[in-house]
N, C-alpha and C positions, 0 to 999 in steps of 0.2 A: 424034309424040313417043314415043320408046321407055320402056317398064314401069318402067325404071330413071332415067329423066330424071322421069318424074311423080312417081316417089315421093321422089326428092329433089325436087319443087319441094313435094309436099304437106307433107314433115318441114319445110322450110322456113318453107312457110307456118304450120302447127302453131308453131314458135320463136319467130314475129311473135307469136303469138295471144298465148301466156304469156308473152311479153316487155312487152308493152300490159297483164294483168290483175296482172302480179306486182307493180307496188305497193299495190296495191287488198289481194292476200293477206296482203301483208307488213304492210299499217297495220291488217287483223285482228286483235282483241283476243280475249281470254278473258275471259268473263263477272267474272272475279275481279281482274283486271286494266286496267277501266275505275275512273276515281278519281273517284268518286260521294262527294257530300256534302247532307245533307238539313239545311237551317236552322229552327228551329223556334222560333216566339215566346213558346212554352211552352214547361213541365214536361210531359215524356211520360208521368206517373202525373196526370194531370188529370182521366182517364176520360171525355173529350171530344173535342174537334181533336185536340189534341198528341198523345193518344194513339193517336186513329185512323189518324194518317199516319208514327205510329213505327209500328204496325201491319203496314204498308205495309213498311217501310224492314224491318222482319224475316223480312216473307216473302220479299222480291226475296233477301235473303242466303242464306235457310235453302232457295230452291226453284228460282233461277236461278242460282245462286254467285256472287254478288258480294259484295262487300266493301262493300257502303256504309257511310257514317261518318255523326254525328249532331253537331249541335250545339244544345243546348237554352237555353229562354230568354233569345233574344236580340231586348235591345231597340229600340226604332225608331232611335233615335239612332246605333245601331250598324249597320243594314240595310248601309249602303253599306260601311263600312269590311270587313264579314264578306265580305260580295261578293267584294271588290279581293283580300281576303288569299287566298279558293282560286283565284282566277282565276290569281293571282300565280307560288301556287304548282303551277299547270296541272291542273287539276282538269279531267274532260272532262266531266260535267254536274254543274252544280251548282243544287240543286231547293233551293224555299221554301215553306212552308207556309204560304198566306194571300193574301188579294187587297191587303193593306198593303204587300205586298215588290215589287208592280206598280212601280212609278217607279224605286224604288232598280235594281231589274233590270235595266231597259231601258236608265237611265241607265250603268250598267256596263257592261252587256253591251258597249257602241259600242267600249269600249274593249279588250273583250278577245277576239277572233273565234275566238279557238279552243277558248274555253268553249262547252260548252250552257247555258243559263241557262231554267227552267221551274219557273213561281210555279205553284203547287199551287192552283185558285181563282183566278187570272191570267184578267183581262180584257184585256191588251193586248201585242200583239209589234209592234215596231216595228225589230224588224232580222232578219236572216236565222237568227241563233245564238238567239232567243229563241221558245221554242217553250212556251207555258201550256198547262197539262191542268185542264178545269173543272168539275167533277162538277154535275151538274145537278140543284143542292139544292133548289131548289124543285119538281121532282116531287117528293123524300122529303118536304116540308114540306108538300105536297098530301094526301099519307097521313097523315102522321100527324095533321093537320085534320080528316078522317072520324074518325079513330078520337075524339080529342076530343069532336069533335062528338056521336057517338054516346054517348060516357061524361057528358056536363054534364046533369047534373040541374034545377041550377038557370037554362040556359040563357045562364050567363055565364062566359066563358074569359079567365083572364090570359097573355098571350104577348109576350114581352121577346125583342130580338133586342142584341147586341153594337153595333155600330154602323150609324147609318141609312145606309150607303150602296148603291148599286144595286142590288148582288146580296140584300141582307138585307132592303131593303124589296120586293123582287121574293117571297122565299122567304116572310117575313111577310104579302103581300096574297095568296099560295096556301095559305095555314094556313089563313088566314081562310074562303075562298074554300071549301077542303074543311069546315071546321069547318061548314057550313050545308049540306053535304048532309044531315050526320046531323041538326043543330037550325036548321031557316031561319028562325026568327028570335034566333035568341044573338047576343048582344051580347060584344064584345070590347075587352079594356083594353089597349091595345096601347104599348108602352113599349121604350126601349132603354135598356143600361145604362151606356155608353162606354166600359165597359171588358170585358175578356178574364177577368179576375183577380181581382174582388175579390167574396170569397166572403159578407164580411158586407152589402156591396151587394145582392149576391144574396135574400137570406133578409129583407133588407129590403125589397126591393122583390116580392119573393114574399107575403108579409104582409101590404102594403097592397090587394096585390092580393085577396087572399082574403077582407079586413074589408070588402070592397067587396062580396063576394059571389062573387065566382070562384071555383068547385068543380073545375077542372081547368086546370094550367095548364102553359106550352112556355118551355122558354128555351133561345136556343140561345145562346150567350155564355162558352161553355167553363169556366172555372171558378167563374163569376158564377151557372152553372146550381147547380152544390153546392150552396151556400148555400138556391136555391130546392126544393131537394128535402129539405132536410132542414126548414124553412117548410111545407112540405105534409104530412111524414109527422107534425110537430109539432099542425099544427090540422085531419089526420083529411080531408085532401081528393088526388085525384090528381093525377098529372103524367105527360106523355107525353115518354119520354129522345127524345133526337135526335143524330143525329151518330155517337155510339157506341151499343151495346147497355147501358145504362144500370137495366135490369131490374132485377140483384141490388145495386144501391146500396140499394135501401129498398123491400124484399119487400111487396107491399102497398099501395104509393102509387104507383110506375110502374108504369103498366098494361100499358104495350109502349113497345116505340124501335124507329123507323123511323131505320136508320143505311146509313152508306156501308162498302161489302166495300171497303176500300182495297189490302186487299192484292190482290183482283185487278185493282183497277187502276193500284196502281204496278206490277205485273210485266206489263200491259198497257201503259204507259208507257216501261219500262225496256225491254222484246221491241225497242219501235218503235224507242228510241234506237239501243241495238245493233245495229239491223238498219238503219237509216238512215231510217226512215219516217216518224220522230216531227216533224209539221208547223211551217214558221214561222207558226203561226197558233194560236189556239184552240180548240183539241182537245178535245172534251167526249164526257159518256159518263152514264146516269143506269140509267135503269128497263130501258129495251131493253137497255142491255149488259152488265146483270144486276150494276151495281155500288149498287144502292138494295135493301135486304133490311130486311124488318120480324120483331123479337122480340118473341112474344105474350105475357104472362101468364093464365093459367084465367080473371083476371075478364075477358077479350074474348069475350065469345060468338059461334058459329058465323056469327050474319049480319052480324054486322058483319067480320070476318075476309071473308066473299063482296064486301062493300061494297069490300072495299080491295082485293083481287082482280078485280074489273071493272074496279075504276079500272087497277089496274096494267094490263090488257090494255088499255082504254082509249088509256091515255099510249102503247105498245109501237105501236098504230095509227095514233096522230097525229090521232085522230077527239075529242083533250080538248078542251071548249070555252077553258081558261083558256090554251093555246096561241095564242089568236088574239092580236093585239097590244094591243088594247083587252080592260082590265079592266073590269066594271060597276063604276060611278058611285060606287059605295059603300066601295071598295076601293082605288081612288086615293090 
């Protein structure tokens, strides 16, 4: 074959090549140009969930360039209708914040294939378009246990979770679980509140808790936790924030917050979306991927600070005993 036949058959074959990748270029987007929308069952000024995952939705804008959009408290009644209207209006992912928007999700999703659909906390994908990302709160709730643990005097902790299901009774029997490295025999009053929102539930059910004797106490319950921090600063006992960095609500009574860096991992979420990687499956990320970070206050002393430090290398190992599938007896 002559110089000039091979290189027409190489330019040839080279026009096959970019002729097969140029719809692949051509459906590339600009980081500002995917139509992202983040649903939320709160108010983003809560200084808890809602605002840890607006958090999130500010940095993917301000550090990746997108455009995401927000929609804030919205209620269960509505889950599915909010769905259908960005799906409707072609939205390419559209994320929720909560393991409550699970069903409504999955259930939409069937119907809209050309959505992404990703519950923030999401335990279930049951189509190919449904891709959850689940931060793995019960390592944060393992920490902030030690730290409890080490702060109760009285050897009794109150700790309120939002609602008893999987994931919160999981994240509540590793509070516990850490709460006795620091005191192994503290005693725990353990309660949920059923709701997200209500602030004087909160400070009431904070209060019972402390007339029982509980000198340090956890609520993760988003804005049910308010209520219990301002119950704490009122009868002179601490509380360990969660979720968010919760420190400057009440200088003095939050000793530390063991919270989620959201914003690196929505921009670890959104990278994967745009790049195509983001799983139909359950995509989780905690302590090893550097998205679980603890805010001290002066009263945490040096060794307990080392306490949650081993632990965190501990977990990063895989070598934690509350990893295995059985809890002790105690904690069931």
């Amino acid at each position: 074959m002559r110089f000039t036949e091979k290189c027409a058959v190489f330019f040839m074959a080279v026009c096959i090549a970019l002729a097969a990748i140029a719809p692949a270029m051509a459906e590339a987007k600009a980081p500002k140009d995917h139509k992202i929308v983040l649903i939320l069952p709160g108010p983003i000024n809560d200084q808890s969930w809602n605002a840890t995952n607006y958090a999130g939705l500010v940095a993917c804008n301000k550090e990746l360039g997108t455009a995401m959009e927000y929609v804030e408290n919205v209620q269960a009644s509505d889950y599915e209708s909010t769905f259908r209207n960005y799906a409707e209006r072609g939205y390419d992912l559209i994320m929720a914040a909560g393991t409550q928007f699970d069903e409504a999700a999955n259930r939409v999703a069937a119907k809209y294939p050309d959505s992404v659909f990703c519950v923030v906390n999401g335990l279930v994908s049951q189509g190919p378009n449904v891709r959850p990302v689940l931060p793995k709160e019960y390592e944060a709730s393992y920490l902030a246990g030690i730290i409890a643990g080490f702060t109760t005097e009285t050897g009794k902790v109150g700790m309120v979770g939002g609602f008893p299901n999987k994931l919160m009774v999981r994240l509540m029997n590793t509070y516990e679980y850490g709460v006795r490295i620091g005191s192994p025999e503290a005693k725990a009053n353990r309660a949920y509140s059923n709701s997200w929102s209500d602030v004087a539930l909160g400070k009431q059910m904070a209060t019972s808790m402390i007339d029982k004797g509980a000198d340090v106490l956890f609520f993760y319950a988003n804005q049910v936790g308010l209520g219990a921090i301002q119950a704490a600063k009122e009868k002179g006992v601490k509380f360990v924030g969660f979720a968010s960095n919760q420190n400057d609500i009440a200088k003095g009574t939050v000793v530390a917050s063991v919270y989620f860096d959201f914003a690196d991992m929505y921009k670890w979420t959104l990278e994967k979306f745009m790049d195509g990687t983001l799983a139909p499956e359950v995509n989780q990320a905690g302590v090893a991927e550097g998205i679980v970070k603890v805010a001290y206050s002066d009263q945490v002393p040096d060794e307990v600070r080392a306490q949650v430090e081993k632990a965190e290398k501990a977990i990063t190992s895989g070598n934690l005993l509350y990893f295995a599938s059985e809890f002790p007896e105690s904690l069931k």
